[in-house]
C-alpha positions, -999 to 999 in steps of 0.1 A, spaced: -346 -689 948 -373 -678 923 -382 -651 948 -345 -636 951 -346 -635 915 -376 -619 914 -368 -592 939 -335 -586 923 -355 -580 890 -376 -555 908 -347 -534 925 -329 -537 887 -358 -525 868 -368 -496 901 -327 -485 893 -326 -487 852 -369 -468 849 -357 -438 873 -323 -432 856 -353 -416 831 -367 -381 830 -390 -362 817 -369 -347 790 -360 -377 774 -397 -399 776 -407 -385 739 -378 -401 726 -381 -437 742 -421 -433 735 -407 -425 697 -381 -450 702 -410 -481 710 -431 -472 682 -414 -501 654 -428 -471 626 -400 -453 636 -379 -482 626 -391 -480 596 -361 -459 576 -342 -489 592 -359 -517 575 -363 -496 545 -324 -498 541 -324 -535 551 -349 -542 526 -329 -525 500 -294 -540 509 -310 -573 510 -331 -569 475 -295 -551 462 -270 -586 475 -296 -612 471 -317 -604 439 -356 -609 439 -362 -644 441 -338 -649 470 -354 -618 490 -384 -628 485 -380 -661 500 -359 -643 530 -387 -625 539 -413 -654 538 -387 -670 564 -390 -633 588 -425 -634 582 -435 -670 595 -405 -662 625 -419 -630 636 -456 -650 635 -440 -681 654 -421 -656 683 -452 -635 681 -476 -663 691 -452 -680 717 -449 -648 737 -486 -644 739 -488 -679 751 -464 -676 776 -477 -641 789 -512 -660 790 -497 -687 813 -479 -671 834 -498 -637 837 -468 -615 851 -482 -576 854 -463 -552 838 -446 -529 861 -470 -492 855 -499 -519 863 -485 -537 897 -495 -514 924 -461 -528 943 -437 -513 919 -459 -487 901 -454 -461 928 -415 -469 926 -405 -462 892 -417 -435 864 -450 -449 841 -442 -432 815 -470 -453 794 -494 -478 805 -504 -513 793 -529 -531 805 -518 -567 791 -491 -590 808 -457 -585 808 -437 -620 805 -416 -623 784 -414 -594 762 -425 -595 726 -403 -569 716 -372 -581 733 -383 -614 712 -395 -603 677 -367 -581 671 -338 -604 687 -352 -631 665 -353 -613 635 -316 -599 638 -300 -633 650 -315 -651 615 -307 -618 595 -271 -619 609 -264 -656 603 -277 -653 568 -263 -618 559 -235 -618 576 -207 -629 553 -220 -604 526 -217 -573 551 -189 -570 569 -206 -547 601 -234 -568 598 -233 -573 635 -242 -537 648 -274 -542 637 -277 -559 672 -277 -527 687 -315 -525 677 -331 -549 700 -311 -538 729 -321 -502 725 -358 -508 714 -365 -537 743 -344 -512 768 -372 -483 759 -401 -513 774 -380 -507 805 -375 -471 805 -416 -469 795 -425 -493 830 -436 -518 806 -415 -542 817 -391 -559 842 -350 -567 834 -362 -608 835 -390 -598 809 -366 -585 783 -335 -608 786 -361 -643 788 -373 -624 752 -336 -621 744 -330 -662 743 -357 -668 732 -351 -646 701 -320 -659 697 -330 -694 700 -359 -689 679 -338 -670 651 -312 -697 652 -337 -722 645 -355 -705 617 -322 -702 603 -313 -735 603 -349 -745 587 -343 -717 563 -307 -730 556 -321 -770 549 -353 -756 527 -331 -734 505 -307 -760 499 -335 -786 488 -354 -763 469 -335 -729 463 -299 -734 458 -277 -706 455 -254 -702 426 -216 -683 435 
């Protein structure tokens, strides 16, 4: 079973990295780079800093801190354990697909997929009601972990396992940030 999966996350990942080409690779290399994000969390910042006041952003961002630590750190143990190659350094798919950029370090799950999954899911479920689009902000992580694909950086199973775990991660941090702010930092309507 695990090898049909496997295989199936090969062919996927051979199909999706040469849909690429070389026009296009210096805008999913500029697309992976999370400075070039940075106009996007600019404008979070200041719509959070704008609906929440100071205090309130302040303590948000403590909460995205320590989650982006926590997913961080989990992905780099599971890579550790399981030691998965990336795709542009596995010489059974490497002379499949286009290596558009190589990484030498292991490729299960990703931490992209993760971080920014995670960080989206507990902005959404905090932000939500006080932005009514809120939710297209999800777009982010499935464009920025799809570029680790395009790149060879990493397989389909890779990115989705970083998916749920974001998710799960975010959801959790949510909750913990929902039951310290009510103890310490109720908010006043």
């Amino acid at each position: 079973m695990i090898e049909k999966i496997l295989s199936l996350d090969t062919d996927l990942l051979i199909y999706l990295n040469n849909l690429g080409s070389v026009q296009y690779d210096g805008l999913w290399l500029m697309i992976t780079n999370q400075l070039n994000w940075l106009p996007l969390f600019l404008l979070l910042l200041y719509l959070i800093f704008k609906k929440l006041g100071t205090k309130q952003s302040l303590y948000l961002l403590l909460f995205v801190a320590l989650l982006i630590t926590f997913t961080d750190q989990v992905t780099n143990l599971f890579k550790n354990g399981f030691q998965r190659h990336r795709p542009c350094d596995n010489p059974e798919v490497n002379s499949l697909i286009r290596v558009v950029q190589f990484r030498g370090s292991y490729s299960f799950f990703s931490g992209h997929a993760a971080n920014s999954m995670a960080v989206v899911t507990f902005l959404y479920f905090n932000l939500n009601r006080y932005f009514k689009y809120f939710y297209i902000l999800f777009l982010w992580p499935l464009i920025f972990a799809y570029s680790r694909i395009y790149l060879g950086l990493h397989y389909p199973v890779d990115i989705l396992s970083g998916y749920l775990f974001g998710v799960f991660s975010g959801f959790i941090f949510f909750k913990l940030h929902q039951a310290v702010q009510k103890k310490y930092f109720p908010l006043k309507f």
